[in-house]
N, C-alpha and C positions, 0 to 999 in steps of 0.2 A: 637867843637867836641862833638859827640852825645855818649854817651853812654848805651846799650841795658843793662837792666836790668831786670833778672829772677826770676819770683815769683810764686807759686800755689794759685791760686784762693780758697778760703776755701770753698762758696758755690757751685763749680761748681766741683771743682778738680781737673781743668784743670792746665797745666804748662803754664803760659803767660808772655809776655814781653811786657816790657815800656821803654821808652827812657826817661834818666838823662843828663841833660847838663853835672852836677857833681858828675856822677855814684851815684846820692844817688833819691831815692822815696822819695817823701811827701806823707806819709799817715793819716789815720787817725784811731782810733779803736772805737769799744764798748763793754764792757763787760756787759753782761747778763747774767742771769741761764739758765742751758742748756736746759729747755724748752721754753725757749724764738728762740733760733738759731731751736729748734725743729719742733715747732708753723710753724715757717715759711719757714724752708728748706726741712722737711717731712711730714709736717702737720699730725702728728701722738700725739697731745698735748690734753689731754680732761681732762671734769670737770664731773663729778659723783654726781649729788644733791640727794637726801633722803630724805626722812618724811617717819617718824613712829610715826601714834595718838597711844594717849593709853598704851604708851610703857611699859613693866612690869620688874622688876628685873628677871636676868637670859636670857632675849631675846633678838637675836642677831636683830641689826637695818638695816647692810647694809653689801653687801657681793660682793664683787670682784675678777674674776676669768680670768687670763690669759688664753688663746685659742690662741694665736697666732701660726701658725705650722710653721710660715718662721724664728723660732730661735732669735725673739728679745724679750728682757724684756721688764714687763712693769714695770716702776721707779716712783713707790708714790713717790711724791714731798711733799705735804700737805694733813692737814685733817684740816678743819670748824665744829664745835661741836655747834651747840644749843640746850639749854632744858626749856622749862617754869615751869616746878620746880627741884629742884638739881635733879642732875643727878652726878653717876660716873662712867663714861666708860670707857671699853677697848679695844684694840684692838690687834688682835691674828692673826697670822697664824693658818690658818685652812681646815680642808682634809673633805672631806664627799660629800655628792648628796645634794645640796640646794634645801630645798623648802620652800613651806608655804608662802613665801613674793608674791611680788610681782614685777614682770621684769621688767627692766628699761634699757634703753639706754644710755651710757656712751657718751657725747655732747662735738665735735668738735671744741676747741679752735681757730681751722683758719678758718672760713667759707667759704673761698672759697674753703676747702680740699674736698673731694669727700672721703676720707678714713672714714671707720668706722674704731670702737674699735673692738679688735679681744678680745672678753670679754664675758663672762657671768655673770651678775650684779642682783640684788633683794636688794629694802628696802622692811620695817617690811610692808610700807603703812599705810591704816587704817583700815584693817581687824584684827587691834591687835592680830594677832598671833604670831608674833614674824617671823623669817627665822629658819627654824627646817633639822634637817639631818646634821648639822657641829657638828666636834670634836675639839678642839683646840689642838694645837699643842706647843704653846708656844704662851705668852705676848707678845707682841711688846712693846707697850706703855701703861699707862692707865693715865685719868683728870679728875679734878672735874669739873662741868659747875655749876655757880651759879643761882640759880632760874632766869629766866629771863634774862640767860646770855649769853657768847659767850665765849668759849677757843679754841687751838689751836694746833695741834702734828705739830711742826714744825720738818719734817725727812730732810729735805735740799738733795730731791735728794738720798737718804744711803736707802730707802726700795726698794728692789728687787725683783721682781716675774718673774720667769723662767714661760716656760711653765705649764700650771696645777696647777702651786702655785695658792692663793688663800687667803686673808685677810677677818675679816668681824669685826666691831664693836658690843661688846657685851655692852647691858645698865644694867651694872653690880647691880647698887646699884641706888633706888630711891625710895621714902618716899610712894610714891602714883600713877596710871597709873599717867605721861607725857606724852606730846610730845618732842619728841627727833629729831632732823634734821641737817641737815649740807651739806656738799661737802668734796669730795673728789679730790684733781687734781694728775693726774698720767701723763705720755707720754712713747711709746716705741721707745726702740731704740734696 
């Protein structure tokens, strides 16, 4: 005796059915972070690299702005921090007209997605001037980067940006110009 068994499909969404000898499914699972299911169900998953030579205490390094108008967030996951001599940054929620950097393209984690980032993005670059025109609004996070080093804001997914919201790493404290670099990975949902 066959018995029909009813399930929704996660990727698809659809309601399907499978036939059990013994009304029961063999499945199997994977658990990922949800830009992993993101990556590959919306292809809306991106990486945000930076470089600022020259970086100076008080200039912001790199600047992320939600523009999406169809109502989805975008969900910082991570931030990658390099600096070749200390460095101690912050990062803020922040309001104002970005300039002074330099425009960059927020880079498709599923390559065969055809979606861009609905973003307005600037690192400092190498025109050391910093990104000028932000206010901060509040700390998010702040790290020390040891000369020649590497640290990490792990937000696991918990930063939010609504439409217009807007983050940007300030290189709050460092001995001498650096260079300051990193990635950022975000996805909307």
């Amino acid at each position: 005796m066959s018995i029909k068994i009813e399930f929704k499909n996660d990727k698809t969404r659809a309601l399907e059915e499978m036939e059990g000898s013994d009304g029961r499914a063999n499945v199997s699972s994977r658990s990922d972070r949800r830009s992993y299911y993101n990556s590959r169900d919306e292809g809306r998953t991106y990486s945000l690299p930076f470089d600022f030579q020259s970086a100076e205490s008080g200039e912001y390094a790199v600047y992320w702005k939600n523009t999406d108008t169809n109502g989805r967030d975008l969900v910082i996951d991570s931030v990658g921090l390099n600096s070749v001599l200390f460095a101690r940054l912050k990062l803020h929620y922040v309001t104002g007209d970005a300039a002074g950097g330099t425009s960059v393209t927020p880079t498709n984690l599923n390559k065969s997605s055809g979606n861009d980032a609905a973003a307005t993005a600037m690192e400092g670059g190498s025109a050391a001037s910093g990104i000028t025109g932000l206010t901060s609004v509040s700390v998010i996070d702040f790290v020390g980067v040891p000369a020649a080093g590497h640290e990490e804001m792990r937000l696991s997914d918990r930063l939010r940006l609504g439409q217009g919201d807007a983050i940007a790493i300030e290189v709050d404290e460092v001995a001498s110009a650096s260079d300051v670099f990193g990635v950022i990975f975000g996805y909307y949902e």
